[in-house]
C-alpha positions in Angstrom: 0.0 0.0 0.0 3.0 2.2 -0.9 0.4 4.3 -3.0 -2.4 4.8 -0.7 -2.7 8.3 -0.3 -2.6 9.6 3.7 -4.9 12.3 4.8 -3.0 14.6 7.1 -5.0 14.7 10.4 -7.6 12.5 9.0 -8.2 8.8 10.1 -10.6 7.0 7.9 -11.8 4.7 10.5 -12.6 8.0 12.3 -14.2 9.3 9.4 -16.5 6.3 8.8 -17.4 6.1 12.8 -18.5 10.0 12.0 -21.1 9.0 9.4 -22.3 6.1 11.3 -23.0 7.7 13.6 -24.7 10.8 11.5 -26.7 7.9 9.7 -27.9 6.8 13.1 -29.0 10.2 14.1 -30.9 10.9 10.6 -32.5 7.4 11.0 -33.7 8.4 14.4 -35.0 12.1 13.5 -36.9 9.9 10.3 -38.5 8.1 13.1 -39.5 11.3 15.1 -40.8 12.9 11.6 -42.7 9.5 10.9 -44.5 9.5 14.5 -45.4 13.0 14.4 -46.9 12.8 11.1 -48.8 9.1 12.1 -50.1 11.1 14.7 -51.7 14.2 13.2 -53.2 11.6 10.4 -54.4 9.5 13.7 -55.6 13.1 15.0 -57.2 14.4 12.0 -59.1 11.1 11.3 -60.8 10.7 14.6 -61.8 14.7 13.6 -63.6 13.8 10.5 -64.8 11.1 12.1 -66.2 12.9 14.8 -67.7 15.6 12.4 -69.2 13.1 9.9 -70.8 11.8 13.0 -72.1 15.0 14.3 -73.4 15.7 10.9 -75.6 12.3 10.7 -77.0 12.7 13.5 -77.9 16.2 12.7 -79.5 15.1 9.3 -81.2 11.9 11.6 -83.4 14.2 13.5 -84.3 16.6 10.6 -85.2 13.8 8.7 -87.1 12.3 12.1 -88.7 15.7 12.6 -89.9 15.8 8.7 -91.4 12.7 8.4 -93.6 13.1 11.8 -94.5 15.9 10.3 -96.0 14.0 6.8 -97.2 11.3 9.3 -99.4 13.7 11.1 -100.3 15.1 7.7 -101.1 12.5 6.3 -103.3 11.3 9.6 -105.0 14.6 9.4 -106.6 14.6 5.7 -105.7 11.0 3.8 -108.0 12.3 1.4 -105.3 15.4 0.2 -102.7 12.6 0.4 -104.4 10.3 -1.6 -104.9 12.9 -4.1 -100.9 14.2 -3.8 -99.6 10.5 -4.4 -102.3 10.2 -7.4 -101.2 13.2 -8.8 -97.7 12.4 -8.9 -98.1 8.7 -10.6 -100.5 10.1 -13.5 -97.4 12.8 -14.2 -94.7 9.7 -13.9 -97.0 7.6 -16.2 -97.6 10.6 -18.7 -93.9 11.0 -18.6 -92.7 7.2 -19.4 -95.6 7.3 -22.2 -93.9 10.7 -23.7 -90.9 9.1 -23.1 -91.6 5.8 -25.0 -93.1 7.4 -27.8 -90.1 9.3 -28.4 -87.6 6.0 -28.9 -89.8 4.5 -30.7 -87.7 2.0 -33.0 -90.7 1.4 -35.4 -89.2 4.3 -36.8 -93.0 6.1 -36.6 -92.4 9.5 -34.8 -96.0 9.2 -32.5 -99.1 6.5 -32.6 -101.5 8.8 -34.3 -99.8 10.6 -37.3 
């Protein structure tokens, strides 16, 4: 090893023991970095958790206090229900019928012209 080159003041077992033992501190800030951030994710889960929650339950007993309300409604006058419901199924009907006559495949544009 006549041509090895010698570092004046330098020892390269000294050297390597210095980066070692940087490595190992780096690898143990990583770890910090890596709890920290597993425990805001941990934190800000249980948050949306709690505030999805909140907001169900908030919907639940609007959507409680609504259909009481169609309930008694509909205890009150069946009659105006009846009527409501009928309604609504002669416009759906009229609806799929418009609808159907307008993909007709018969090629025919409606059933009377």
């Amino acid at each position: 090893m006549a041509n090895a080159p010698k570092a004046v003041g330098l020892n390269i077992e000294d050297v390597q023991k210095t980066f070692e033992k940087q490595i190992a501190e780096l690898r143990g800030e990583i770890g910090k970095i890596n709890n920290s951030i597993e425990e805001r994710g941990a934190r800000l889960a249980r948050e949306a958790i709690e505030t999805a929650s909140a907001r169900a339950s908030r919907a639940a007993k609007r959507l409680s206090a609504q259909t009481q309300s169609v309930s008694e409604v509909a205890r009150e006058s069946p009659v105006t229900v009846t009527f409501v419901f009928g309604m609504a199924a002669l416009l759906g009907f009229t609806i799929g019928v418009a609808i159907g006559m307008t993909t007709n495949s018969s090629g025919r544009r409606s059933y009377w012209g």
